[in-house]
C-alpha positions in Angstrom: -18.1 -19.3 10.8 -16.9 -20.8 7.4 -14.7 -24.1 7.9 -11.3 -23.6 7.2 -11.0 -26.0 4.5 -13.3 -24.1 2.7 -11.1 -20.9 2.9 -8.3 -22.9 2.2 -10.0 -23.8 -0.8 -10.8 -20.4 -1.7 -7.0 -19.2 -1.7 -6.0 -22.0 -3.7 -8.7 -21.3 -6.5 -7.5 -17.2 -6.0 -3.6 -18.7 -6.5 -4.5 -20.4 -9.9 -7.0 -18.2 -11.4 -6.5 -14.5 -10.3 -4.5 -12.1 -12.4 -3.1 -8.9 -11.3 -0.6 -6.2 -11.5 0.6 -4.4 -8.3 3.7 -2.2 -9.8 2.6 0.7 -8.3 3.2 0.7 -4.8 4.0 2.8 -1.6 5.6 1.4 1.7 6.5 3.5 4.3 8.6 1.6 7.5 8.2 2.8 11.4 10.6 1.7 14.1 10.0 1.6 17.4 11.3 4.1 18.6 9.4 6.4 16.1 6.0 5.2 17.3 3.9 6.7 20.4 3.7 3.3 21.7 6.5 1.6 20.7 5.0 -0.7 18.1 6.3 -1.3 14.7 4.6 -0.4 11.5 4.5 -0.7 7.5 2.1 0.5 5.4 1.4 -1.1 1.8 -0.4 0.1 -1.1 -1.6 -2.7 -3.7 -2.1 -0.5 -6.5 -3.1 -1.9 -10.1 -5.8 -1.2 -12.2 -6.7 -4.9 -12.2 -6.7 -5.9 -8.9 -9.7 -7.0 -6.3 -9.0 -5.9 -3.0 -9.7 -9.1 -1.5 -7.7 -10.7 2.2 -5.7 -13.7 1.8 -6.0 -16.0 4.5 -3.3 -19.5 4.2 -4.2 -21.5 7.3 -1.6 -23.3 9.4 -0.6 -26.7 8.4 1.0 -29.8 8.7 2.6 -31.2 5.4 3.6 -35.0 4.9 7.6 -35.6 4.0 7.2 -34.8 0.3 4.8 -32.4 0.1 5.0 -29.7 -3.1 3.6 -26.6 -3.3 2.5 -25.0 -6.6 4.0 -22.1 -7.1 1.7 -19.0 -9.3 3.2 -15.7 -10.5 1.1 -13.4 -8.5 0.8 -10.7 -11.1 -0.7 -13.2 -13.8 -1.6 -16.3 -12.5 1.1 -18.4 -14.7 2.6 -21.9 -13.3 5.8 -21.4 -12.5 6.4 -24.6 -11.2 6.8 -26.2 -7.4 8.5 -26.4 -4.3 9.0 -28.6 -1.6 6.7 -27.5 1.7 8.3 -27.6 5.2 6.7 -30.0 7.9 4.4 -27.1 9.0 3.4 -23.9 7.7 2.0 -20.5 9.3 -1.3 -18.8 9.6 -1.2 -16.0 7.3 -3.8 -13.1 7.3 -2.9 -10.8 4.3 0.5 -9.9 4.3 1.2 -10.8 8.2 1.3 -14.1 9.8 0.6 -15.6 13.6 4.0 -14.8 14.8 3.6 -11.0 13.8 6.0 -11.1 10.4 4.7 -8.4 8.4 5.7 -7.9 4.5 5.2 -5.9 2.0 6.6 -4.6 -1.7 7.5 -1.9 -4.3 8.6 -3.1 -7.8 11.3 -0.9 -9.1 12.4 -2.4 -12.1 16.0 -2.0 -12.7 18.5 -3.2 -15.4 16.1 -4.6 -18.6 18.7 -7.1 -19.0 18.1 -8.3 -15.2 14.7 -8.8 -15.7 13.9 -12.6 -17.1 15.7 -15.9 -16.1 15.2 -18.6 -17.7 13.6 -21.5 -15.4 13.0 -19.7 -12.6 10.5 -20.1 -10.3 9.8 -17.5 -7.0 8.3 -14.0 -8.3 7.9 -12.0 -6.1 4.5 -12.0 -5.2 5.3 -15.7 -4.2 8.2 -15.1 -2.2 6.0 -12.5 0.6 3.7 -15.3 0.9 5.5 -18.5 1.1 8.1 -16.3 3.7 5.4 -15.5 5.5 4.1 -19.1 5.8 8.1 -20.2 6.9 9.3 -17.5 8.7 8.8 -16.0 12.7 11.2 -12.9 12.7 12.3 -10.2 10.2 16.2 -11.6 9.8 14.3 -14.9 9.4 12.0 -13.7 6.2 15.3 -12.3 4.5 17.2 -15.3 5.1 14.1 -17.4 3.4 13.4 -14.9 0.8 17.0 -14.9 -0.3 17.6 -19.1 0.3 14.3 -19.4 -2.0 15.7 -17.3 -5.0 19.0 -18.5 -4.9 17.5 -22.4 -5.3 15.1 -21.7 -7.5 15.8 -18.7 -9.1 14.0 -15.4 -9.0 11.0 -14.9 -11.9 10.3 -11.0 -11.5 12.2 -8.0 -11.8 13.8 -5.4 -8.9 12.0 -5.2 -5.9 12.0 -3.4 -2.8 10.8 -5.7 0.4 9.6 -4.3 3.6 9.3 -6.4 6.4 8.7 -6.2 10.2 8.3 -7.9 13.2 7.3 -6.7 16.6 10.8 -5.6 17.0 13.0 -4.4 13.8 12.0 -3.1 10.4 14.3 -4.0 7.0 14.4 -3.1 3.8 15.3 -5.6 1.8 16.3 -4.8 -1.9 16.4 -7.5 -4.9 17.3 -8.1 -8.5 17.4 -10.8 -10.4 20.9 -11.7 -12.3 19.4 -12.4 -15.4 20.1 -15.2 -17.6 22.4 -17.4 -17.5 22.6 -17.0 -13.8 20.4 -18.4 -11.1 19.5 -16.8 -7.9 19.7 -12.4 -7.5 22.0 -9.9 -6.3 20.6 -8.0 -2.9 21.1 -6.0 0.3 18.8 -5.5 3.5 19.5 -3.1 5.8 17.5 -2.4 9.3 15.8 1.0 9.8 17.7 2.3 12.5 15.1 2.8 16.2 13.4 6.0 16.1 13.3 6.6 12.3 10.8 6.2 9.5 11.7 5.1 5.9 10.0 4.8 3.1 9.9 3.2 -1.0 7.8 3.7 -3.8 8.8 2.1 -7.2 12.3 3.5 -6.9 15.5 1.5 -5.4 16.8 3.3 -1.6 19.4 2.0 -0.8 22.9 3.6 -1.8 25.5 3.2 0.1 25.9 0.6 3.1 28.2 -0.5 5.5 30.3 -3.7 4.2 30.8 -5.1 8.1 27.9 -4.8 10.4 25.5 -7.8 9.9 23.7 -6.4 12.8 22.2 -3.9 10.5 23.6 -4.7 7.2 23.1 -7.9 5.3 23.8 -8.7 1.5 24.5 -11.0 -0.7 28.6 -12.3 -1.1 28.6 -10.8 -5.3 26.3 -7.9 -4.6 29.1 -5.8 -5.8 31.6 -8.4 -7.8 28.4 -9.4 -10.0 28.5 -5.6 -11.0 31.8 -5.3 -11.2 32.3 -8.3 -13.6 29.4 -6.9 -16.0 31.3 -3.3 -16.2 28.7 -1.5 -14.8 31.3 -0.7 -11.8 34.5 0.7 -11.2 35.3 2.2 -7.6 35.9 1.1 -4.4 33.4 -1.2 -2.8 32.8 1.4 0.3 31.7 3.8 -2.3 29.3 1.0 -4.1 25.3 2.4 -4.6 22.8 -0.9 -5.1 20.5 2.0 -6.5 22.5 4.3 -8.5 24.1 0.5 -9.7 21.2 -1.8 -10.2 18.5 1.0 -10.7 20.1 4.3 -11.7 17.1 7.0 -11.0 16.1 9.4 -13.5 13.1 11.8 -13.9 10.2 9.1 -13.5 12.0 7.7 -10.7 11.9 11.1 -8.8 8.9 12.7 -9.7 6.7 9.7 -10.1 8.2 7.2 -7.1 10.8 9.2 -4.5 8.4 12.0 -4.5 5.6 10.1 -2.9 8.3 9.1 -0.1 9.1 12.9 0.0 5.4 13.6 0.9 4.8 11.0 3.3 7.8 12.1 5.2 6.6 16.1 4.5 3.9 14.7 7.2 6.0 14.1 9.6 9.4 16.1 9.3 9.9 19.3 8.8 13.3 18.6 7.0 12.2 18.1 3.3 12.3 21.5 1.7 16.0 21.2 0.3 14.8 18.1 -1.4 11.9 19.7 -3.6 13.7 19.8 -6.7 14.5 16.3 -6.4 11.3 15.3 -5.8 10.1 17.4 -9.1 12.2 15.6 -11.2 15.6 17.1 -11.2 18.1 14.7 -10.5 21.6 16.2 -10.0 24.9 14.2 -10.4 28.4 14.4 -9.8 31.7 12.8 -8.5 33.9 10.1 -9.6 30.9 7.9 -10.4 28.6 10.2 -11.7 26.0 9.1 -9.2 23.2 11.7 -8.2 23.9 14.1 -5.5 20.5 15.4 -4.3 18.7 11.9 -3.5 16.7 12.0 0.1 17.8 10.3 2.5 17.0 6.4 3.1 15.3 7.5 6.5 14.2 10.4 8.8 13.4 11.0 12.1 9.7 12.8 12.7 9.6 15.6 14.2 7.3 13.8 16.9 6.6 10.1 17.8 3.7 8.8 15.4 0.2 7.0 16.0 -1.3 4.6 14.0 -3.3 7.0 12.6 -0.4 9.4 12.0 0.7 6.6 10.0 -2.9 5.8 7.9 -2.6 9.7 6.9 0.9 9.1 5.5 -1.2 6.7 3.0 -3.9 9.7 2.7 -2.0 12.3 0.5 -2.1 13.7 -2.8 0.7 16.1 -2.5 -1.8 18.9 -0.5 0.3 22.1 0.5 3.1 21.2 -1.7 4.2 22.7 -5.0 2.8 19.1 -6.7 -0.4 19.6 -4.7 -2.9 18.1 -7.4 -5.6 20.0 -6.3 -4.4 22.9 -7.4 -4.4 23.2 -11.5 -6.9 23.1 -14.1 -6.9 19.3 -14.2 -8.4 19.0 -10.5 -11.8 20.1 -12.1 -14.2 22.9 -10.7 -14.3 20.4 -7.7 -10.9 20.2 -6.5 -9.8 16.4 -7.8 -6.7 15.5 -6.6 -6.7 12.3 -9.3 -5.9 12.2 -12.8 -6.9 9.3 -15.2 -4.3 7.6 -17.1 -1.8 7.3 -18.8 0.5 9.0 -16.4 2.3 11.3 -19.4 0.7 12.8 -22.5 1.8 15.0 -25.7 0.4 18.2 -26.8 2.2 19.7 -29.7 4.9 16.7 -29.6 6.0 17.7 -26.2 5.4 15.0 -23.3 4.0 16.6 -19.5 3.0 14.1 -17.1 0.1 13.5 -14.3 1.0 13.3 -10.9 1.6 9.8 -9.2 0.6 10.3 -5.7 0.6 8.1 -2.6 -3.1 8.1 -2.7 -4.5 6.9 -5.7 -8.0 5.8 -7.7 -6.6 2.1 -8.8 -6.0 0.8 -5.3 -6.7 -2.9 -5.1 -6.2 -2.9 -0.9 -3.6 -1.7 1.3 -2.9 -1.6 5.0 -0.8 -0.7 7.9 0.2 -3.7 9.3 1.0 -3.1 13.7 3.6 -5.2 15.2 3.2 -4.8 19.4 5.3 -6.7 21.6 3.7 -6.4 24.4 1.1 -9.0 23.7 0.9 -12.2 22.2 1.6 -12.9 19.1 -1.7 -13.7 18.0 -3.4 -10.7 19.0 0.2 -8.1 19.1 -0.6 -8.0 15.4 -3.1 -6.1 13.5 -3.2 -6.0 10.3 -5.5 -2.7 9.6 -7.0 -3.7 6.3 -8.9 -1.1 3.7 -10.2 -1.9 0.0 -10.3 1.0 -3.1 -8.4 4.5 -2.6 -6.6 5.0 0.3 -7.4 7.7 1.0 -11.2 7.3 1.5 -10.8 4.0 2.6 -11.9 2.4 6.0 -9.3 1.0 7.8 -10.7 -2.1 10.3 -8.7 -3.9 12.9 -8.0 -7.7 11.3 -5.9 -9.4 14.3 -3.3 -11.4 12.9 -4.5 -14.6 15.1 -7.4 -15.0 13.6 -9.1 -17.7 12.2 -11.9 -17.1 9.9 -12.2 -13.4 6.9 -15.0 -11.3 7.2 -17.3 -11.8 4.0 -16.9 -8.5 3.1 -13.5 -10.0 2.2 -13.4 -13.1 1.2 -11.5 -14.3 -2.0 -13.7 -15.6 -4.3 -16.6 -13.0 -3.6 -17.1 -11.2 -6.6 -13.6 -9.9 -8.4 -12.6 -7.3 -11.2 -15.7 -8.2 -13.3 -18.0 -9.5 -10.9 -20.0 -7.2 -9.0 -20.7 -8.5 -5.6 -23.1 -6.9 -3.1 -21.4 -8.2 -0.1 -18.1 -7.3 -1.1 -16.4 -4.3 0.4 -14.4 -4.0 -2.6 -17.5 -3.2 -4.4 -19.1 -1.0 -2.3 -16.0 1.1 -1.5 -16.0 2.0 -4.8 -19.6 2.9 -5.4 -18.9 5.7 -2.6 -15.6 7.0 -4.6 -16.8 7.0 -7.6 -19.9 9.0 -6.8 -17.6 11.5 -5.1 -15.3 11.8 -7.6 -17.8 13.6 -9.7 -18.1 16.4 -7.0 -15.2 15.5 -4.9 -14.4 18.6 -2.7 -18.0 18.7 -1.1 -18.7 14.9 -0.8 -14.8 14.1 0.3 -15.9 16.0 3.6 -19.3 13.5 4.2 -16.7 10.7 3.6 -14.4 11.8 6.2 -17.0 12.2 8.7 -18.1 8.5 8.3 -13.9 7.5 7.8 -13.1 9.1 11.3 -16.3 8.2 13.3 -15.4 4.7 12.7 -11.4 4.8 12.6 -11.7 6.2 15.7 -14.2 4.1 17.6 -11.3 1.0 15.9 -8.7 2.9 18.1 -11.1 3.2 21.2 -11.8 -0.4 21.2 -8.5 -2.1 20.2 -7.2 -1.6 23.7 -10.0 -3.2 25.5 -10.3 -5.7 23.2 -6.6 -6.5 23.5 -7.1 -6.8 27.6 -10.0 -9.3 27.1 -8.3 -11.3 24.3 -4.7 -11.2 26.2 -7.1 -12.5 29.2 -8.6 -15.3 27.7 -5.1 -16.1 26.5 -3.6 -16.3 29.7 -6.5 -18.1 31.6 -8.3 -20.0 29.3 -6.2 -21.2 26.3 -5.1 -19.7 23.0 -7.9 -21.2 21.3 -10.6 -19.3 23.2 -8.4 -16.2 22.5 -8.5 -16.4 18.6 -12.0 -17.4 18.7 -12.7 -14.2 20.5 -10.5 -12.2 18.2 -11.8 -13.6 14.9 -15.8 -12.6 16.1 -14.4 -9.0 16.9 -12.7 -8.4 13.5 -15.1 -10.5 11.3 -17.8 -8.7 12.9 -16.1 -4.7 13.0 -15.4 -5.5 8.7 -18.8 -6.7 7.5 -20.2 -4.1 9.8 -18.2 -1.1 8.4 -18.8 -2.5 5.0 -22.9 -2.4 5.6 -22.0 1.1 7.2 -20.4 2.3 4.0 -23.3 1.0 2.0 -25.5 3.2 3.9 -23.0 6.5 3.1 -23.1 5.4 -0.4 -27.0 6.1 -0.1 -27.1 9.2 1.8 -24.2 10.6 -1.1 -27.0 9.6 -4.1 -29.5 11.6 -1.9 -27.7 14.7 -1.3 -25.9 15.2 -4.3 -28.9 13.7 -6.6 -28.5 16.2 -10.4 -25.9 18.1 -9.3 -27.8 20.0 -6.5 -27.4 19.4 -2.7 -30.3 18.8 -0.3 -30.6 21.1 2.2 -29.8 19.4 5.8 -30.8 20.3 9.6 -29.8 18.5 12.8 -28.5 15.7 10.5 -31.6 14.8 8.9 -32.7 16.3 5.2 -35.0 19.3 5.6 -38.7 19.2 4.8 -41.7 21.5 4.7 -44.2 22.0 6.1 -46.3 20.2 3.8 -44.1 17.5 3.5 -41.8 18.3 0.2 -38.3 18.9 0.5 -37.5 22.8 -0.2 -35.5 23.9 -3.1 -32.0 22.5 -3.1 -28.9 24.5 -3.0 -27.9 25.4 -7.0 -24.2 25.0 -5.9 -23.0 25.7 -9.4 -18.9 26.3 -10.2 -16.5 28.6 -8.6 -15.5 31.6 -9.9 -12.3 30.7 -11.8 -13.9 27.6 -13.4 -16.3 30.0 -14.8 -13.3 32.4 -16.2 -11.6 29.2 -17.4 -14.4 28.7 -19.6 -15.1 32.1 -21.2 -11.3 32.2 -21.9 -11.7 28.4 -24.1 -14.8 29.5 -25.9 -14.4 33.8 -26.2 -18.3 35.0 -26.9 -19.9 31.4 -28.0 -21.7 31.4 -24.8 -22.1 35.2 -24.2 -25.7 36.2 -23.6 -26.5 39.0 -26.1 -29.1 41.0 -25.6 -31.8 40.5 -22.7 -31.2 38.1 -19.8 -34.2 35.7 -19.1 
């Protein structure tokens, strides 16, 4: 195992130096009480066309009285300046730390004019990990997030927070005030047990109830700061911090709310009557003018969800639906469900648009991270952790207690321009970019691979939770993270040289366009040794039409076929 000064090292280095933009994000939030088990869940998707799909890893520490922490924007890399650091900060794995505090982010945007303030330091990048280094519980994160901001002032613009421990999930929404004013205007609200709720580049939350700090917590000018610029006039029981802060519009439906739509299609049957919203046509009405066919904030599934449940939410591209990408001419002859940018295009002066799914090519990493609390801390949490698209993406157990990342993983080992053969990152996307060229046969070989070991994970997490929880419990904590760390280093770099193999078998079969034939799971050969004609799969039927109907006779055989 590497020392942990050296990965301590290595995060620093990744603080200063790496640059990325992760504004395209999907969360979705599970209670409780919506889970087969009764853990907690949120799932993240890092997804920029410029960032490694890399896990973090910030030690725990002891600081002397005095101690500053640099503080880097995490989409660029600038200095923003510093901060004190407490006496002692947490272990953090990713985006969850020891104590099982799980966080994760969707940038909406918001008012232009809230966007930049002058001398401020926490983006928000910075604030999910210096939280999680700070903070044990949920309530806890929001109350750092929000004491950070409001000292030193709040660098990016609206964002949507979710966060989780082993026993609530919030939503915590954010904007900045601009200049001339330090700190930022917000509201965090707990998903209420036995519901799932979801974000995606688009502010939730409307309404929300003025006194119940049970479930309900916002800042003191949430709704004078508004008032006081003009931009609201009613009742502060009728107040929206969306339709306020972040007014929707057509890219706000049919680009962000309509991936929550379709991750809650998976689980509810309740989402017909909000198609058209989720299409792009955004209704409004009443004394504010506010829309009147939003989704709801939350839903309850139609059944309690697994894990796995949960990593299919992250798996869609709008299949079965009437955005279903694999559906129109831009799919290909093979069924793509992905569309390279830009996300809208003219023709003839008039602007149409791509579809912005859940699942998407430019994924850096995302995760579901499991709060259980029923165990430890240390091993309650597992952060599962996948590189590249998320939906053909492997996702391995990282227990949140341990000590040492995988190489597979490791900052520092290769990045956007640096091909590295022991990265997952890197292999990951040799197997996705091979199948992209002939997506709806290879997609299946992928799957196979994807489920055999997702489900051997599932298999093993509860007996490796008994041994672990064991150790704790009659050994010492120690012997318990030691034992966690060698199952999840060892499951990641394993699955990573397990992909690297898939990525061979793909170049095999699907070498020139043909496939090789296949028998009891191995390629077929002759007799004599050679392998038999492969199978001319050629295009389907309306692909073929498509193409007489561009180019009329140009390609018309006249005359005698040879």
């Amino acid at each position: 195992m590497k020392k942990i000064s050296t990965i301590g090292v290595l995060v620093f280095v990744f603080l200063m130096t790496n640059y990325q933009i992760s504004n395209g994000c999907t969360n979705f939030l599970v209670t409780k009480g919506a889970s087969i088990d009764g853990s907690t869940m949120i799932t993240y998707a890092a997804d920029s066309h410029t960032l490694y799909g890399e896990l973090y890893f910030q030690p725990a520490q002891d600081h002397p009285a005095g101690t500053m922490r640099d503080i880097y924007e995490w989409d660029t890399g600038k200095f923003l300046g510093k901060i004190p650091q407490p006496t002692h900060t947490y272990s953090v794995i990713g985006n969850m730390n020891e104590f099982q505090l799980a966080i994760g982010e969707t940038t909406y945007g918001g008012r232009s004019e809230l966007g930049s303030q002058k001398g401020a330091i926490m983006d928000y990048g910075s604030l999910i990990y210096v939280t999680l280094q700070r903070a044990k519980t949920a309530r806890e994160a929001i109350k750092v997030m929000t004491g950070l901001v409001e000292e030193f002032g709040y660098y990016s613009s609206g964002e949507s927070f979710s966060i989780a421990d082993s026993e609530e999930v919030w939503i915590l929404e954010l904007i900045g005030k601009g200049e001339g004013e330090k700190g930022a205007v917000w509201v965090a609200v707990k998903v209420p047990d036995g519901y799932i709720s979801g974000h995606a580049n688009q502010a939730r939350i409307t309404t929300f109830p003025l006194n119940d700090s049970d479930n309900c917590i916002y800042a003191k000018d949430v709704i004078t700061f508004a008032q006081n610029k003009g931009w609201y006039k009613g009742e502060a029981k009728d107040f929206s911090f969306s339709d306020v802060y972040a007014p929707v519009d057509f890219g706000g439906a049919r680009f962000c709310d309509a991936r929550v739509w379709a991750g809650f299609n998976k689980v509810t049957s309740g989402m017909d009557e909000f198609t058209a919203y989720a299409m792009g046509k955004v209704e409004h009405g009443g004394e504010n003018n506010f829309p009147t066919n939003r989704m709801p904030l939350w839903i309850k599934p139609d059944k309690k969800v697994s894990v796995q449940d949960v990593m299919g939410m992250m798996r869609d591209h709008f299949e079965g639906t009437e955005l279903d990408m694999t559906k129109d001419v831009g799919a290909g002859p093979y069924g793509l469900p992905y569309r390279w940018r830009g996300l809208t295009w003219k023709v003839d002066s008039v602007e149409y648009c791509n579809e912005r799914a859940i699942s998407t090519q430019q994924t850096g990493f995302s995760f579901v991270a499991q709060c259980r609390n029923w165990l430890p801390d240390a091993i309650g949490g597992i952060l599962w952790f996948g590189v590249d698209d998320a939906s053909s993406t492997c996702y391995v157990p990282m227990y949140c207690g341990i000590t040492e990342i995988p190489e597979c993983f490791t900052v520092g080992n290769g990045d956007m321009i640096t091909f590295s053969e022991t990265a997952a990152f890197w292999t990951f996307n040799q197997v996705t970019n091979f199948a992209y060229s002939r997506y709806n046969d290879m997609i299946k070989d992928v799957q196979v691979v994807q489920n055999e070991l997702e489900n051997k994970f599932v298999s093993y997490v509860p007996v490796i939770d008994k041994a672990a929880e064991t150790l704790y419990n009659t050994v010492n904590e120690t012997q318990a993270r030691k034992f966690i760390t060698e199952y999840s280093v060892n499951e990641a770099n394993n699955m990573t040289a397990r992909w690297k193999q898939l990525g061979q078998y793909l170049l095999v079969k699907y070498l020139d366009g043909n496939i090789k034939r296949e028998k009891d799971g191995k390629f077929e050969r002759t007799e004599f040794g050679m392998p038999p004609s492969p199978i001319f799969a050629g295009y389907p039927a309306w692909w073929y039409k498509a193409i007489v109907h561009s180019t009329g006779e140009h390609l018309k055989v006249i005359g005698e076929s040879h």
